[in-house]
Biotite code that builds the C-alpha atoms (Angstrom):
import biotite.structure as struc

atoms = struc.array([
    struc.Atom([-13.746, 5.640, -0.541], chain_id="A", res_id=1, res_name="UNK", atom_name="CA", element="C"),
    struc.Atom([-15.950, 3.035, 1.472], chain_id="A", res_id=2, res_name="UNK", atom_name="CA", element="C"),
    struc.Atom([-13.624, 0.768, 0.384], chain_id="A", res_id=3, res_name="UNK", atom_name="CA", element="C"),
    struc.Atom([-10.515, 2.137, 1.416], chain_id="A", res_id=4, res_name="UNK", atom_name="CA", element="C"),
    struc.Atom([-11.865, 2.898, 4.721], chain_id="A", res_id=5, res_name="UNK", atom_name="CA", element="C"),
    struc.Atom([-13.349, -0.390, 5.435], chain_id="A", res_id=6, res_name="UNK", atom_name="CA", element="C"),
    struc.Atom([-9.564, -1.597, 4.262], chain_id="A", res_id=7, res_name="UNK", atom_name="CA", element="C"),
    struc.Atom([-7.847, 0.413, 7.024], chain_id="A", res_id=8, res_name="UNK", atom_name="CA", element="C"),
    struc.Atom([-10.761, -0.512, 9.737], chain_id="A", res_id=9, res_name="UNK", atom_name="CA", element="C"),
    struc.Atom([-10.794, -4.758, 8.548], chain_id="A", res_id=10, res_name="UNK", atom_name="CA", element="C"),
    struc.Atom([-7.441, -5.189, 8.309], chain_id="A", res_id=11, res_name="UNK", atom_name="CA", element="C"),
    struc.Atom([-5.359, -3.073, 10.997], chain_id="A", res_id=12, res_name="UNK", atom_name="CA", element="C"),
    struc.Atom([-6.600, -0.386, 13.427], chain_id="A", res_id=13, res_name="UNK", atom_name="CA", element="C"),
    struc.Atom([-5.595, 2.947, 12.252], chain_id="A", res_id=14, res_name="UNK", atom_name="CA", element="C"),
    struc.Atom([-6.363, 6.456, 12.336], chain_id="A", res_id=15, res_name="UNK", atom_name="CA", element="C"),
    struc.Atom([-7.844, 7.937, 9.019], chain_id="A", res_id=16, res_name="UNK", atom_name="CA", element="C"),
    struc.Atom([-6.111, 11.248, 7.551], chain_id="A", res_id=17, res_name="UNK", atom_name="CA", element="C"),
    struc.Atom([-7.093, 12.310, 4.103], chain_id="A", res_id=18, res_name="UNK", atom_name="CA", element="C"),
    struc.Atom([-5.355, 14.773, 1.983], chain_id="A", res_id=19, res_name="UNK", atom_name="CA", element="C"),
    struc.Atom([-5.891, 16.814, -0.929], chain_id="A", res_id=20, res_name="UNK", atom_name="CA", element="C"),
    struc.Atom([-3.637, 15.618, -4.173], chain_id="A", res_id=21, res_name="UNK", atom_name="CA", element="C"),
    struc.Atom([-0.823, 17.853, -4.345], chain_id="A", res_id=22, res_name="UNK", atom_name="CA", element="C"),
    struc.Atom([1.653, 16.828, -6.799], chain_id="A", res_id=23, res_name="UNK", atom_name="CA", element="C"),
    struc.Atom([4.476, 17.537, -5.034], chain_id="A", res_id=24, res_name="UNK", atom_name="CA", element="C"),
    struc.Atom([7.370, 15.319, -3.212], chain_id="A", res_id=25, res_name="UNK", atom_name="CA", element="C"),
    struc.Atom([7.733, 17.367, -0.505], chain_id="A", res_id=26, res_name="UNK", atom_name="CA", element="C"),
    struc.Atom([4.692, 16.607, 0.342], chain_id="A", res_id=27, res_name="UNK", atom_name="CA", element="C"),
    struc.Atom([5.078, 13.010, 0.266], chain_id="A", res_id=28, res_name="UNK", atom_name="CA", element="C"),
    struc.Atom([8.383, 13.041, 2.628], chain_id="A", res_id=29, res_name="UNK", atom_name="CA", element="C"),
    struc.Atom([6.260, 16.107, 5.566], chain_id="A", res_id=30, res_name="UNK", atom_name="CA", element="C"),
    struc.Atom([3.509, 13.504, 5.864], chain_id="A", res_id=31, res_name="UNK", atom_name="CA", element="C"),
    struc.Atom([6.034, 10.476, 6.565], chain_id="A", res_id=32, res_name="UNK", atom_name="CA", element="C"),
    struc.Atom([7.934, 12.418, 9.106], chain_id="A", res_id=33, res_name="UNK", atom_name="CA", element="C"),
    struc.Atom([4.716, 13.153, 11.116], chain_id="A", res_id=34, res_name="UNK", atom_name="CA", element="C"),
    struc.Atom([4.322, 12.127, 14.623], chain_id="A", res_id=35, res_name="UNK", atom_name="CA", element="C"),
    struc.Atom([1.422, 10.228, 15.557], chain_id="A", res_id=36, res_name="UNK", atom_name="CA", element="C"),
    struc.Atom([-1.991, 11.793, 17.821], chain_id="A", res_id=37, res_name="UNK", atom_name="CA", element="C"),
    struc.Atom([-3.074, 8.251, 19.044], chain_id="A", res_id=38, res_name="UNK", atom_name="CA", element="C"),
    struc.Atom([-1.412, 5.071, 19.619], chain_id="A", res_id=39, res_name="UNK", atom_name="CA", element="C"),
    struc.Atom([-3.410, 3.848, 16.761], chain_id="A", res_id=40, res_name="UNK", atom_name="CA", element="C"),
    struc.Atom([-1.402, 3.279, 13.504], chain_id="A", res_id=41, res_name="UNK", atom_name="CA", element="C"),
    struc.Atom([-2.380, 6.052, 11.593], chain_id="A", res_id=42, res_name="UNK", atom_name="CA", element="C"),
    struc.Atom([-3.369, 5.447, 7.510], chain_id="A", res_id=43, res_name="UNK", atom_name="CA", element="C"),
    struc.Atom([-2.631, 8.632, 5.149], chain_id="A", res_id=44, res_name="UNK", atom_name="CA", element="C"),
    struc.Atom([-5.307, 8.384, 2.664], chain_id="A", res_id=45, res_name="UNK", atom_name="CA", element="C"),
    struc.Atom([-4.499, 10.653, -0.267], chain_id="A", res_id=46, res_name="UNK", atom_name="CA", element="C"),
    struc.Atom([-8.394, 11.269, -1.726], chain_id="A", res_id=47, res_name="UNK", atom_name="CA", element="C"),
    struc.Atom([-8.116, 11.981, -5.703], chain_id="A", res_id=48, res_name="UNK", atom_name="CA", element="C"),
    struc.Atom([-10.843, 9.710, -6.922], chain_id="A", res_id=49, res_name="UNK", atom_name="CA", element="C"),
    struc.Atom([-11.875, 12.783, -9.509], chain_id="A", res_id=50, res_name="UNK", atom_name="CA", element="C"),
    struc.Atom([-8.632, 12.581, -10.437], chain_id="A", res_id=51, res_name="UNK", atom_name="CA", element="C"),
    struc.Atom([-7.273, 11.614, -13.667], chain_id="A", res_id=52, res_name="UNK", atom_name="CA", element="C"),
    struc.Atom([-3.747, 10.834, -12.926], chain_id="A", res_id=53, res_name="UNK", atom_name="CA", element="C"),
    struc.Atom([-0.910, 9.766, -15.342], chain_id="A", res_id=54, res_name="UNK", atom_name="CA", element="C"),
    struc.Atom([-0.027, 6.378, -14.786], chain_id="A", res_id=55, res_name="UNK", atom_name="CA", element="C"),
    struc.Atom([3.544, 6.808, -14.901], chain_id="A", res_id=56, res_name="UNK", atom_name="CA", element="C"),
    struc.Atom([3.227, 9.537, -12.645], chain_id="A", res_id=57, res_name="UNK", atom_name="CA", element="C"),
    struc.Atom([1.765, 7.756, -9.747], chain_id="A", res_id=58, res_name="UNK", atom_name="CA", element="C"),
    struc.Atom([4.117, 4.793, -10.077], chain_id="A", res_id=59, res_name="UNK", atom_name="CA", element="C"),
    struc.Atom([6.761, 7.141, -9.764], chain_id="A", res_id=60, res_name="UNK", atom_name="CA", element="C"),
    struc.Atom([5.126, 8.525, -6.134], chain_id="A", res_id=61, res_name="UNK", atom_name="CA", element="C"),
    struc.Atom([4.120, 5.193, -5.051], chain_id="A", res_id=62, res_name="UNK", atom_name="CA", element="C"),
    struc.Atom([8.221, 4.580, -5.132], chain_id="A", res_id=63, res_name="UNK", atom_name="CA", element="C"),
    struc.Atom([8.880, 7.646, -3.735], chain_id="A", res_id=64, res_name="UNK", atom_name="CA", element="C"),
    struc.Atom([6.518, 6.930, -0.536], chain_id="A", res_id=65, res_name="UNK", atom_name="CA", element="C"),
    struc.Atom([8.771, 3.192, -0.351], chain_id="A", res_id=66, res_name="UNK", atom_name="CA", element="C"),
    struc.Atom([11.825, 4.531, -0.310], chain_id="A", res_id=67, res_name="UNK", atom_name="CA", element="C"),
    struc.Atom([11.062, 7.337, 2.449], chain_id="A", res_id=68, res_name="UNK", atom_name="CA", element="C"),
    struc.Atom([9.215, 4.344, 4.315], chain_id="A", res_id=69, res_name="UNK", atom_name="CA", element="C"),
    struc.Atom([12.440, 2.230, 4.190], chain_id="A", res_id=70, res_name="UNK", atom_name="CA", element="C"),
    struc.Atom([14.866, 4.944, 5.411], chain_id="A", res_id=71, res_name="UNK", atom_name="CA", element="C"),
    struc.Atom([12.195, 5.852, 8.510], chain_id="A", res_id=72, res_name="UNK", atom_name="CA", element="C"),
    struc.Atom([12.146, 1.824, 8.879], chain_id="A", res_id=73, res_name="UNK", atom_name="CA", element="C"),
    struc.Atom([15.653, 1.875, 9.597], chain_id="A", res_id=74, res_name="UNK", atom_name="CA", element="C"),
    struc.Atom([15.252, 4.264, 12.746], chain_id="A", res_id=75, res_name="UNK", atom_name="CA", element="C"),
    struc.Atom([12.437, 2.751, 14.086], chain_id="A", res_id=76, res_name="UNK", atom_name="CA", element="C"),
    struc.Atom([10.398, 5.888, 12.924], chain_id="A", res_id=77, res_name="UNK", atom_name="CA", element="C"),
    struc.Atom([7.773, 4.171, 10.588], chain_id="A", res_id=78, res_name="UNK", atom_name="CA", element="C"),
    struc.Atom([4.592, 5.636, 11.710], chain_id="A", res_id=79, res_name="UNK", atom_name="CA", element="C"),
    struc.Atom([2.268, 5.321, 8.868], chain_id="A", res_id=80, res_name="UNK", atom_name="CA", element="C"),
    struc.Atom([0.691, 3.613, 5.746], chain_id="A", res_id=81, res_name="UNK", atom_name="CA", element="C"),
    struc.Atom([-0.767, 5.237, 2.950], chain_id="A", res_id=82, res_name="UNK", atom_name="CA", element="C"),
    struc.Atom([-3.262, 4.824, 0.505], chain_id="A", res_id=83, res_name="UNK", atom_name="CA", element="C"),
    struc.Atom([-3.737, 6.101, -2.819], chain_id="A", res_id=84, res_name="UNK", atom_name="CA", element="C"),
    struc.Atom([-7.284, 6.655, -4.508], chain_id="A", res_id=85, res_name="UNK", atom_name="CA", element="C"),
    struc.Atom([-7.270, 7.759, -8.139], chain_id="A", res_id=86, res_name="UNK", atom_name="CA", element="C"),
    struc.Atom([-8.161, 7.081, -11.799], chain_id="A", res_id=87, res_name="UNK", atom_name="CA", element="C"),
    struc.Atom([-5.620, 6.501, -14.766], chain_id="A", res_id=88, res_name="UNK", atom_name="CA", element="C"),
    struc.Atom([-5.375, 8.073, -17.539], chain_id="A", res_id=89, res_name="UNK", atom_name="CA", element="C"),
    struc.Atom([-6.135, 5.045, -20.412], chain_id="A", res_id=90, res_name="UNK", atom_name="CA", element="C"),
    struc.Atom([-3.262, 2.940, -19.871], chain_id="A", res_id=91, res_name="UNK", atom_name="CA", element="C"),
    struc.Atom([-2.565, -0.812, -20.117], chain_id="A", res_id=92, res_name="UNK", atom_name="CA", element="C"),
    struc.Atom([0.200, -2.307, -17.807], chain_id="A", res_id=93, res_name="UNK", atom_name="CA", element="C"),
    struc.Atom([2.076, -5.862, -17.472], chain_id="A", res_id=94, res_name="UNK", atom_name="CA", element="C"),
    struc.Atom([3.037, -8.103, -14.653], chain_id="A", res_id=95, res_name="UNK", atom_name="CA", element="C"),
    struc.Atom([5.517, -10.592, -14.039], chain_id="A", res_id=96, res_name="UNK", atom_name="CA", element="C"),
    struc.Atom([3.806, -12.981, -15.987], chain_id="A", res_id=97, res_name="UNK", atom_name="CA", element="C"),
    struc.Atom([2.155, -11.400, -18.465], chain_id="A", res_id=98, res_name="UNK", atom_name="CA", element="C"),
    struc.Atom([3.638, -11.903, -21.742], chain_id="A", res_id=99, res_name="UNK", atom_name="CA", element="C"),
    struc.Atom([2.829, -10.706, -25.331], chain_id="A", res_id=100, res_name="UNK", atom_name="CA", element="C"),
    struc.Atom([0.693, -13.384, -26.284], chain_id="A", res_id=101, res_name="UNK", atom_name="CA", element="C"),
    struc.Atom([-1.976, -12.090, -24.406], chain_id="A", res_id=102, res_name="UNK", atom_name="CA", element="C"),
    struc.Atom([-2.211, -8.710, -26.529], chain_id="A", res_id=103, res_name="UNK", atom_name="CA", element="C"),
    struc.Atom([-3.555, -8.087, -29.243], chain_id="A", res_id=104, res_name="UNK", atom_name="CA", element="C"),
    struc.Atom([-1.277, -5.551, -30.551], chain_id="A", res_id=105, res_name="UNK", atom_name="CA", element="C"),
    struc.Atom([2.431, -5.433, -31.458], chain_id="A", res_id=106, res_name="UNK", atom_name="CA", element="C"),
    struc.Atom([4.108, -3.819, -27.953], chain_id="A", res_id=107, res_name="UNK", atom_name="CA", element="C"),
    struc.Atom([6.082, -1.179, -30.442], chain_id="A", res_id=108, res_name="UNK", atom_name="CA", element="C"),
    struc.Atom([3.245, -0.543, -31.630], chain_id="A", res_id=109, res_name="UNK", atom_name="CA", element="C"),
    struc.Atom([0.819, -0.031, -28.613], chain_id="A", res_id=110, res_name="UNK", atom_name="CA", element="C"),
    struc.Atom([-2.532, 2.219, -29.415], chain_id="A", res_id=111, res_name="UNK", atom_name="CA", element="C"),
    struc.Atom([-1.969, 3.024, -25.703], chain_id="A", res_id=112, res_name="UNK", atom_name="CA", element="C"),
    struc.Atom([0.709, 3.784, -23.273], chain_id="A", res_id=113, res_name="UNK", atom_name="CA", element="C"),
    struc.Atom([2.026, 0.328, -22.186], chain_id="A", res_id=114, res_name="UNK", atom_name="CA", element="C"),
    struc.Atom([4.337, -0.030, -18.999], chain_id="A", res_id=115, res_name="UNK", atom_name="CA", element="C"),
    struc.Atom([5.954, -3.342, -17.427], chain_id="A", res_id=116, res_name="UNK", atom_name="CA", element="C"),
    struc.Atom([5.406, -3.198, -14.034], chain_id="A", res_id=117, res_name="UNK", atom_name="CA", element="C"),
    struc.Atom([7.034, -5.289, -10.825], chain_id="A", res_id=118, res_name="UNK", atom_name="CA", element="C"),
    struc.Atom([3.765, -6.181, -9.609], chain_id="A", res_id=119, res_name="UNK", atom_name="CA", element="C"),
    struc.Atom([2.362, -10.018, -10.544], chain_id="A", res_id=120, res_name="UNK", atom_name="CA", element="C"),
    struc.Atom([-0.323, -10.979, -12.643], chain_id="A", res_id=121, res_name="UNK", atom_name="CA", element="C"),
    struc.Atom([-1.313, -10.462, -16.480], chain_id="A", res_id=122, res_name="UNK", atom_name="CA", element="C"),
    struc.Atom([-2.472, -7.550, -18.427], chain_id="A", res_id=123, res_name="UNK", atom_name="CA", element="C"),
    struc.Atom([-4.481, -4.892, -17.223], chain_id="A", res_id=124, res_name="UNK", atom_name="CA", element="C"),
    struc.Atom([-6.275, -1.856, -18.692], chain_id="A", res_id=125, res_name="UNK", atom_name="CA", element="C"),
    struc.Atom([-7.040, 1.076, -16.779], chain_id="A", res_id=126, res_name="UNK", atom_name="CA", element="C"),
    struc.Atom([-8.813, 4.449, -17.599], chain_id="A", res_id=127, res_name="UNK", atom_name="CA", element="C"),
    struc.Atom([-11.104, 7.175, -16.932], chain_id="A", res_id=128, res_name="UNK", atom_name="CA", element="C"),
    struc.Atom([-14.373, 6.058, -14.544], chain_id="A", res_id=129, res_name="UNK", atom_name="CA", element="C"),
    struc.Atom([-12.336, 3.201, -12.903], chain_id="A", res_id=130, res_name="UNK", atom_name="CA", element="C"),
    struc.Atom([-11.274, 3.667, -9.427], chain_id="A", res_id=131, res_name="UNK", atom_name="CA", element="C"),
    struc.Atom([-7.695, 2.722, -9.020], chain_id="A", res_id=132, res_name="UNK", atom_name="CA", element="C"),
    struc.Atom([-6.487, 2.293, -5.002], chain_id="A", res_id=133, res_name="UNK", atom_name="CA", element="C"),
    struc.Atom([-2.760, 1.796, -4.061], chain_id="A", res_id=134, res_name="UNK", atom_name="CA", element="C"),
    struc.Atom([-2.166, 0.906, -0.253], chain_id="A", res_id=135, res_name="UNK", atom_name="CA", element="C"),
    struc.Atom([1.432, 0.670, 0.954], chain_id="A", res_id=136, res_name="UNK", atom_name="CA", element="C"),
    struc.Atom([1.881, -1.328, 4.185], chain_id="A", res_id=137, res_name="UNK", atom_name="CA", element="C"),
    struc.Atom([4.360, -2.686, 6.025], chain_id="A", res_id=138, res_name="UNK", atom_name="CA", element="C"),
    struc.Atom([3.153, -6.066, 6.901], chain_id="A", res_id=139, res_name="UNK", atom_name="CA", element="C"),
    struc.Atom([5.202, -6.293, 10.102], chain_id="A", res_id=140, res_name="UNK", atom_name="CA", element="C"),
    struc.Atom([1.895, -4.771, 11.795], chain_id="A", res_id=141, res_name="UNK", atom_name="CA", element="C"),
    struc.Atom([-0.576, -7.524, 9.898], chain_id="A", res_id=142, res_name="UNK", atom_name="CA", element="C"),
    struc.Atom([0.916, -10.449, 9.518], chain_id="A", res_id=143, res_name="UNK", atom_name="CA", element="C"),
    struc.Atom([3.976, -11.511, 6.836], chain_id="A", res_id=144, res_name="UNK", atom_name="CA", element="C"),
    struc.Atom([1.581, -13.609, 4.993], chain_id="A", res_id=145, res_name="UNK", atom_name="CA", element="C"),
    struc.Atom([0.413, -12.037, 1.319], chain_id="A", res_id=146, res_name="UNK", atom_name="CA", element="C"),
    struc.Atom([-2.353, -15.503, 0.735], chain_id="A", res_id=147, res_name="UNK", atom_name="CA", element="C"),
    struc.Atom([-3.396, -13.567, 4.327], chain_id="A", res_id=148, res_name="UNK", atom_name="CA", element="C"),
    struc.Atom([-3.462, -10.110, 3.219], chain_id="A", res_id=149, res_name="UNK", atom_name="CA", element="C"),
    struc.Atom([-5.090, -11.325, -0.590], chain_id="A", res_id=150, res_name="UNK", atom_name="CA", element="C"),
    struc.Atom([-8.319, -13.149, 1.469], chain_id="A", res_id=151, res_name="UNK", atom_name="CA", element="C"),
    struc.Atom([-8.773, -10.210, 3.314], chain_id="A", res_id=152, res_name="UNK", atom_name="CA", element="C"),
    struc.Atom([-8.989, -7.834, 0.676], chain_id="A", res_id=153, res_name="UNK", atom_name="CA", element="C"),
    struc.Atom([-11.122, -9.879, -0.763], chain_id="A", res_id=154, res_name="UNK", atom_name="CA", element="C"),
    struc.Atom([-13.639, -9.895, 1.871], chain_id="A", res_id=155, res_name="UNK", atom_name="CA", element="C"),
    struc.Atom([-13.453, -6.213, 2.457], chain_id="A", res_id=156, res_name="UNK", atom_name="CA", element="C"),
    struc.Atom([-15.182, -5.989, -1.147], chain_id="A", res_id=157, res_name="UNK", atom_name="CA", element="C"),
    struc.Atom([-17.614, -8.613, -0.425], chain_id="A", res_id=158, res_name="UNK", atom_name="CA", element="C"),
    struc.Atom([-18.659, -6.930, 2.936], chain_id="A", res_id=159, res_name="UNK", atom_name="CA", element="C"),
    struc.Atom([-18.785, -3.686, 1.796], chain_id="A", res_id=160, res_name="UNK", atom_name="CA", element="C"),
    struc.Atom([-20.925, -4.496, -1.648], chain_id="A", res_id=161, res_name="UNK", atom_name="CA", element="C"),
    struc.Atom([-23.298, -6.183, 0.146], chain_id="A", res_id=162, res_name="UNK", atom_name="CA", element="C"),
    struc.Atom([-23.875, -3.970, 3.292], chain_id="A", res_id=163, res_name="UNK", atom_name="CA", element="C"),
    struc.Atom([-24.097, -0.698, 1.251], chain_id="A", res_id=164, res_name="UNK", atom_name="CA", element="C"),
    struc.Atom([-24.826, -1.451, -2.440], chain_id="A", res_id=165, res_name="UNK", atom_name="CA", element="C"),
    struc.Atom([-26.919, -4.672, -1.882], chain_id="A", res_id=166, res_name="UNK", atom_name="CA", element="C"),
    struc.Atom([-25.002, -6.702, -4.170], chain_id="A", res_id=167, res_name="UNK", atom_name="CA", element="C"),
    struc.Atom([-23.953, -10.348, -3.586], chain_id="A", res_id=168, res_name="UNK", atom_name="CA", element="C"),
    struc.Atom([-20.242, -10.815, -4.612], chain_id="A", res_id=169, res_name="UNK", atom_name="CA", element="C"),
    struc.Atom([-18.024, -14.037, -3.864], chain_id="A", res_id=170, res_name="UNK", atom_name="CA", element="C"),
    struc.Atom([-14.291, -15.367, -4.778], chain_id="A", res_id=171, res_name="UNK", atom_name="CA", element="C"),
    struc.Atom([-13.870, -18.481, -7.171], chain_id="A", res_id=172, res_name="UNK", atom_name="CA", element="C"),
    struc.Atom([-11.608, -21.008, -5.871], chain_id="A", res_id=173, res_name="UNK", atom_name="CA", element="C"),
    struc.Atom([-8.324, -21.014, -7.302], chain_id="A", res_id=174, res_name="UNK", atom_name="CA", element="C"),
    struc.Atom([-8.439, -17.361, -8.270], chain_id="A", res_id=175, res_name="UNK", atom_name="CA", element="C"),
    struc.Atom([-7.861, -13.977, -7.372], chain_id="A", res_id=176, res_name="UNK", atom_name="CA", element="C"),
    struc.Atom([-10.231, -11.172, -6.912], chain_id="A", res_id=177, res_name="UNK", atom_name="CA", element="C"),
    struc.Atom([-14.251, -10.718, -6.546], chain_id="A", res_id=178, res_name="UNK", atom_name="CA", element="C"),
    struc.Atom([-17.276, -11.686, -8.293], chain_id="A", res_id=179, res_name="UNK", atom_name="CA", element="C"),
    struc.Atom([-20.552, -9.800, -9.342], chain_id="A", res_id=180, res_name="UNK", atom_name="CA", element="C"),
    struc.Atom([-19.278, -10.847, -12.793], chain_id="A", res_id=181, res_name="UNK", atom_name="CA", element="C"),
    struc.Atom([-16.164, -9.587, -12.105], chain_id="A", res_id=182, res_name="UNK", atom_name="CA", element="C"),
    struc.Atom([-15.614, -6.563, -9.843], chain_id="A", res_id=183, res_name="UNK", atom_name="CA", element="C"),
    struc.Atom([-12.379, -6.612, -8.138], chain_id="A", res_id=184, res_name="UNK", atom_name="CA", element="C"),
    struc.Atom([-9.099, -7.709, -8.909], chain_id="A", res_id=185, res_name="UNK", atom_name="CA", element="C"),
    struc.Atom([-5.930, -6.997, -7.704], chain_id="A", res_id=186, res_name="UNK", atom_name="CA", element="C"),
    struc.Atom([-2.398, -7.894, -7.726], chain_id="A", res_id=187, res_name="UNK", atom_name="CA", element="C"),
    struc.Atom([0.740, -6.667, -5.617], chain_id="A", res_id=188, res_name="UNK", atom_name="CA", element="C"),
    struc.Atom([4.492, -5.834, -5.516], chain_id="A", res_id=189, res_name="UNK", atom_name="CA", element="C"),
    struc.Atom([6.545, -6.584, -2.398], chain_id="A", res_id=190, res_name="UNK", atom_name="CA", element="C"),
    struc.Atom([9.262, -4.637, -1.034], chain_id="A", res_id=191, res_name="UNK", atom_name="CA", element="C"),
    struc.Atom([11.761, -6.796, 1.043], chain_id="A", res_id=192, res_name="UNK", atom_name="CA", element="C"),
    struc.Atom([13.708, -5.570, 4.130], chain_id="A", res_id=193, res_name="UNK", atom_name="CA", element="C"),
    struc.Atom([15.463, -6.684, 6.985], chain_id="A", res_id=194, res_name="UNK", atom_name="CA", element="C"),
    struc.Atom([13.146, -5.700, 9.441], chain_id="A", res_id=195, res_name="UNK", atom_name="CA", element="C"),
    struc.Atom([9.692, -5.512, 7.818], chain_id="A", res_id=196, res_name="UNK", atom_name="CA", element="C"),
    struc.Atom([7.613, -6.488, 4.305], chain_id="A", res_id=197, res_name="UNK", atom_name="CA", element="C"),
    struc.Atom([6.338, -3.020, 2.449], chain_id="A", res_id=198, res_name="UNK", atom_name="CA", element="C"),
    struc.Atom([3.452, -3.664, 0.185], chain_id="A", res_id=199, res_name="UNK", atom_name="CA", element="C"),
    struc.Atom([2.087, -2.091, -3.150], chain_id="A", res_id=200, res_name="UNK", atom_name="CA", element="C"),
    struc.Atom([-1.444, -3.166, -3.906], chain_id="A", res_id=201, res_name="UNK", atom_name="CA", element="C"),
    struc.Atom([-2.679, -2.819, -7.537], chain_id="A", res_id=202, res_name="UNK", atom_name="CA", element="C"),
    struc.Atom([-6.219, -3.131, -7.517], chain_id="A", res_id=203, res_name="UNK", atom_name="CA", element="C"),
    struc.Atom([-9.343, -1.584, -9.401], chain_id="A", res_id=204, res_name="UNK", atom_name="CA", element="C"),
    struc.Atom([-12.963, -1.438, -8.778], chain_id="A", res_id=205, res_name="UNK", atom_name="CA", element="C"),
])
C-alpha cells in the first residue's frame, strides 16, 4: 500500500479513495460514474492485498474498468484512475514475447493455470504472499511516453524502499524493473484511443 500511494502522489496529483473488494461489476461502472470533490484527479484504489484473487478473474475486471473508461472518454467524463492491490492465486502468465522455450513444461500440460496475456515481457509466476498491483491510467494527464511512465515507476520503488524499509535498491541499465536482488518488475498493456492512452500495469513486489 506505500507503494501504491507513493505511485498516485510521484506520478500525478490525485485524490486517494480506497474501497473494499466487492466482486461485483456494478460496482466497477458506480465508481466510474462518480463526480469528483476536488479538482485533483482522483485515484480509486481498490485495497485487497489479503486477498487471494483468481487470476482470470481480475483480468476479466481490469477489462471491464477499460472499457467503462473508454465510453466515459468519449464524453469528456473520465474522472478517475484506478488501482488494483491483490495476490494471485498460483498462476503463471505469458507476454508478447514470451515463448515456450522458456518453460519448462509442455503448455498442455501445465502443473499450473497458464494464461497468454496482451501485456509485454516473458514468463511470470505469481501466487500467494506476492503483492500484485494493477494501475489503469490514461496517460493524457502524465505524459504519452511509456520509457516515461517505466522510469518513474521505477523510482517510486527505489524511494519508497529506502525511506521506509532502509533498503538500497537501483535499476540495471538496459533492463526493466528494481534491484535488491531483484524486487520489482513490471510490464504493461496499452489501450489506444483517439483522444487518450489507457494503461494496464503488471507489476509484483
Amino acid at each position: 500500500m506505500i507503494v501504491a500511494l507513493n505511485i498516485s502522489l510521484t506520478i500525478s496529483p490525485c485524490m486517494m479513495m480506497t474501497h473494499s473488494y466487492k466482486r461485483n461489476p456494478s460496482r466497477i461502472s458506480a465508481i466510474s460514474l462518480a463526480q469528483p470533490t476536488t479538482s485533483l484527479r482522483r485515484c480509486e484504489c481498490y485495497d485487497m492485498y489479503k486477498e487471494v484473487v483468481p487470476f482470470a478473474e481480475a483480468w476479466s475486471w481490469q477489462k471491464s474498468i477499460v472499457e467503462e473508461r473508454k465510453k466515459l472518454i468519449t464524453i469528456d467524463e473520465d474522472i478517475s484512475d484506478s488501482l488494483i492491490v491483490l495476490q494471485h492465486e498460483p498462476v503463471y502468465t505469458l507476454g508478447t514475447a514470451s515463448s515456450d522455450n522458456n518453460l519448462n513444461f509442455d503448455v498442455k500440460d501445465s502443473p499450473l493455470p497458464l494464461y497468454q496475456t496482451e501485456r509485454g515481457g516473458e514468463v511470470t509466476y505469481h501466487g500467494p504472499g506476492q503483492l500484485v498491483m494493477y494501475p489503469l491510467l490514461n496517460l493524457r494527464y502524465q505524459k504519452m511516453d511509456l520509457h516515461w511512465y517505466l522510469r518513474a515507476l521505477e523510482e517510486v520503488v527505489i524511494r519508497v524502499l529506502s525511506s521506509t524499509f532502509s533498503l538500497k535498491a537501483s535499476r540495471v541499465e538496459g533492463l526493466t524493473g528494481v534491484w535488491v536482488g531483484k524486487f520489482c518488475a513490471y510490464s504493461v498493456s496499452v489501450c489506444f484511443t483517439a483522444c487518450c492512452c489507457l494503461l494496464i500495469l503488471f507489476g509484483f513486489l
